[in-house]
C-alpha positions in Angstrom: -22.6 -3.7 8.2 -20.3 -6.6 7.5 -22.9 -7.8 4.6 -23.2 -4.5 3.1 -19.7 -3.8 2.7 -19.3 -7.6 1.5 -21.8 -6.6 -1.0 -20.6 -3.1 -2.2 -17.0 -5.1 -2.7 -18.9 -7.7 -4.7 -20.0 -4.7 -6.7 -16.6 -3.2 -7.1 -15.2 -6.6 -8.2 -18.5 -6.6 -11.1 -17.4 -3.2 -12.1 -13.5 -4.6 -12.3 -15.0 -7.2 -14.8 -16.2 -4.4 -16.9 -13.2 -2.9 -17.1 -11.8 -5.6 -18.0 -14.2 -6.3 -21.0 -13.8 -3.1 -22.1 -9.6 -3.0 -22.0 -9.9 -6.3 -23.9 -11.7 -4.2 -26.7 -9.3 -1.6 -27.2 -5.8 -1.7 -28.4 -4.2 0.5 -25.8 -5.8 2.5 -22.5 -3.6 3.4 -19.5 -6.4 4.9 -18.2 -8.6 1.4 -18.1 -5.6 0.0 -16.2 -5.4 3.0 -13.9 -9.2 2.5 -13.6 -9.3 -0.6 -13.0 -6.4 -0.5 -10.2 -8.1 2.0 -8.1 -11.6 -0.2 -8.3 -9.5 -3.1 -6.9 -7.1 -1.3 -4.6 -10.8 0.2 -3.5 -12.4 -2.8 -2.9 -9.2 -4.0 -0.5 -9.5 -0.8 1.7 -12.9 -1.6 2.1 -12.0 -5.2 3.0 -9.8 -3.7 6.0 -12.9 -1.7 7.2 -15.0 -5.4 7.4 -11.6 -6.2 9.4 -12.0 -3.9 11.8 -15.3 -4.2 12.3 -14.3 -8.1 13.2 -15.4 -9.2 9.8 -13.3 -12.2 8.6 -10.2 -11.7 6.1 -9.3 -13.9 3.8 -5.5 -14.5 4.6 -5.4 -15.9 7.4 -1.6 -17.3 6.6 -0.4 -14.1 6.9 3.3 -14.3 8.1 3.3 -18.5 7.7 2.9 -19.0 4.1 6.1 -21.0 2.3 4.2 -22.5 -0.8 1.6 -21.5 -3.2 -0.7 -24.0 -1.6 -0.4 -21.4 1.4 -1.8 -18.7 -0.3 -5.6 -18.2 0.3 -7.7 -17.4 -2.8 -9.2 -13.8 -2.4 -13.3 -13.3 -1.8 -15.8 -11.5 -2.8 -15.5 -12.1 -6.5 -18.1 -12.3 -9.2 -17.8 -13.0 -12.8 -18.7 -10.6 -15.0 -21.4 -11.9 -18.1 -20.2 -9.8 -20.8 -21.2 -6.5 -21.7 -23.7 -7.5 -24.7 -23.8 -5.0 -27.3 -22.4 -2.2 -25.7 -19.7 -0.3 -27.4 -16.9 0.8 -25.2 -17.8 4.2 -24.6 -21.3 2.5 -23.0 -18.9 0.9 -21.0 -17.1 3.1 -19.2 -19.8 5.5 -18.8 -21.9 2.8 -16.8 -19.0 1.7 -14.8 -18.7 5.6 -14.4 -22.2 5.6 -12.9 -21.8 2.3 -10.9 -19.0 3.6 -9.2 -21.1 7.1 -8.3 -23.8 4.7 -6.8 -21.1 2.4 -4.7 -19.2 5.9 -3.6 -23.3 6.9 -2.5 -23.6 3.6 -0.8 -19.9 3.5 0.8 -20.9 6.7 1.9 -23.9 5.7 3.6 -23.0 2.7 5.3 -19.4 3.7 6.3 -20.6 7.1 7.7 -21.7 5.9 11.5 -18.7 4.1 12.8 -16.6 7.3 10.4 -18.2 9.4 12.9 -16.3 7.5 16.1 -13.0 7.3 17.6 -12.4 4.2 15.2 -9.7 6.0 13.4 -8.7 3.0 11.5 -11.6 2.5 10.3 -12.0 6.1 9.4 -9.2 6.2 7.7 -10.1 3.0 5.7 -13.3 4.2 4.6 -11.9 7.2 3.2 -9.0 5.1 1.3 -11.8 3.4 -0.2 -13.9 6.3 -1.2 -10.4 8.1 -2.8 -9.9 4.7 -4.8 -13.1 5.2 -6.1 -13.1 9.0 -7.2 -10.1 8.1 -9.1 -11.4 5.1 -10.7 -14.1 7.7 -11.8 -11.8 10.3 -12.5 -9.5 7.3 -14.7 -12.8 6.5 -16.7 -13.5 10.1 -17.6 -9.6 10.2 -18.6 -10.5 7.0 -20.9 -13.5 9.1 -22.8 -11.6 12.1 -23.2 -8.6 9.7 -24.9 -11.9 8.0 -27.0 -13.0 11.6 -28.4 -9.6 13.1 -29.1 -8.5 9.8 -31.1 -11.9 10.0 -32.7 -11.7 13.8 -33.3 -7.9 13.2 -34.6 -9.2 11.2 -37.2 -11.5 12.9 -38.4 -8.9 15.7 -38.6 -6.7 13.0 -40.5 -10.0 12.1 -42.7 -10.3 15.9 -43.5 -6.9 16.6 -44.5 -6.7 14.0 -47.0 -9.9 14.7 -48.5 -8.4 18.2 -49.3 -5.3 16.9 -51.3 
């Protein structure tokens, strides 16, 4: 289990990046930054559920650290390639749809140690699967904000085509 939820976090941090490209491509989306908080704050929770499955964490300073030296670099990141041709919208809908597969696959490989007495775990998990309903939920706020600023201007467009 403590590969698969390395991996899904891996995923979480590629689906970050895409966020990322696609804030740097707009002029102004709270949503994008709420999006892309609940991705990372996500892909923490599930970095306490490899903890308590004895998975290794990366700060192991905790409680000791006095200079920036002492600060442990985070894991489990990728770097995202760029997101080619794809418009924004394309964007956010396919980090909409990764983060449907990794809340499938969460899901699935969370679900037999949910279903003990680990309650630390349990509750874990289910911080991660939360972070990434609302990352969702954030990326459908960021299309909604795309149509109504598209469908405003066309409104604008129309009104000064009648004067």
């Amino acid at each position: 289990m403590k590969d698969q939820l390395n991996e899904l976090r891996l995923m979480l941090d590629r689906v970050s990046q895409k966020i990322l490209h696609a804030i740097s491509g707009t002029t102004d989306s709270a949503p994008l930054y709420e999006a892309n908080k609940s991705v990372l704050i996500s892909k923490a929770w599930l970095g306490k559920c490899m903890g308590e499955i004895g998975g290794e964490t990366p700060y192991k300073n905790d409680g000791s650290r006095k200079t920036v030296e002492d600060i442990e670099p985070t894991d489990a990141h990728t770097k995202f390639e760029g997101g080619g041709e794809k418009n924004n919208i394309e964007l956010v809908d396919e980090c909409r749809q990764d983060l449907q597969s990794i809340f499938d696959q969460v899901w699935t490989v969370t679900k037999e140690d949910r279903d003990t007495d680990k309650w630390r775990f349990n509750i874990y998990s289910t911080n991660a699967l939360n972070r990434i309903s609302e990352g969702r939920f954030h990326l459908g706020f960021e299309l909604e904000r795309i149509r109504n600023e598209h469908n405003f201007g066309m409104e604008t467009e129309e009104a000064d085509e009648g004067n």
